[in-house]
Steps between C-alpha positions, in 0.01 A plus 500: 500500500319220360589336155347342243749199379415288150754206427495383170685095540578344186745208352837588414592434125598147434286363822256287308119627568269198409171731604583756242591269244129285593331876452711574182390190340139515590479852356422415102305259592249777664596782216750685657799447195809680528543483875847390565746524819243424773633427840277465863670689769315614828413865657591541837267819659543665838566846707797604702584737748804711415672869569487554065475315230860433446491266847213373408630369145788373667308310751282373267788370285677332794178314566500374168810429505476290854156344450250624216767349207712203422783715393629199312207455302327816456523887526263787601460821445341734788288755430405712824289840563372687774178328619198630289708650223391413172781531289 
């Protein structure tokens, strides 16, 4: 089966993110008050080819874990669904 795989990279807490903090600043001055906490992370996007969806999380995972990620920077959550399902 094919699978749909969405990794979500961002900063770890503490890890200092000078592109959110540029964007956070920048905000009032274009009339967006009240935005707080922004941080810039990156969306990894791609399809696998796994038995179920429990492999394919796992393979997905390892990947980020081996390549996708800097574990000592940043974390990611993996999102994956069969290939063409919405939800």
């Amino acid at each position: 089966m094919e699978f749909d795989v969405l990794v979500d990279v961002r900063l770890r807490g503490g890890i200092a993110d000078p592109a959110g903090a540029t964007i956070e600043r920048a905000l009032p001055a274009l009339g967006f008050d009240g935005v707080s906490g922004v941080s810039v992370g990156k969306t990894v996007r791609f399809t696998i080819t796994a038995v179920d969806v429990g492999e394919a999380t796992t393979l997905a995972e390892d990947l980020c874990a081996s390549f996708l990620t800097n574990p000592v920077i940043e974390d990611a959550s993996v999102s994956v669904s069969p290939v063409g399902d919405s939800a």
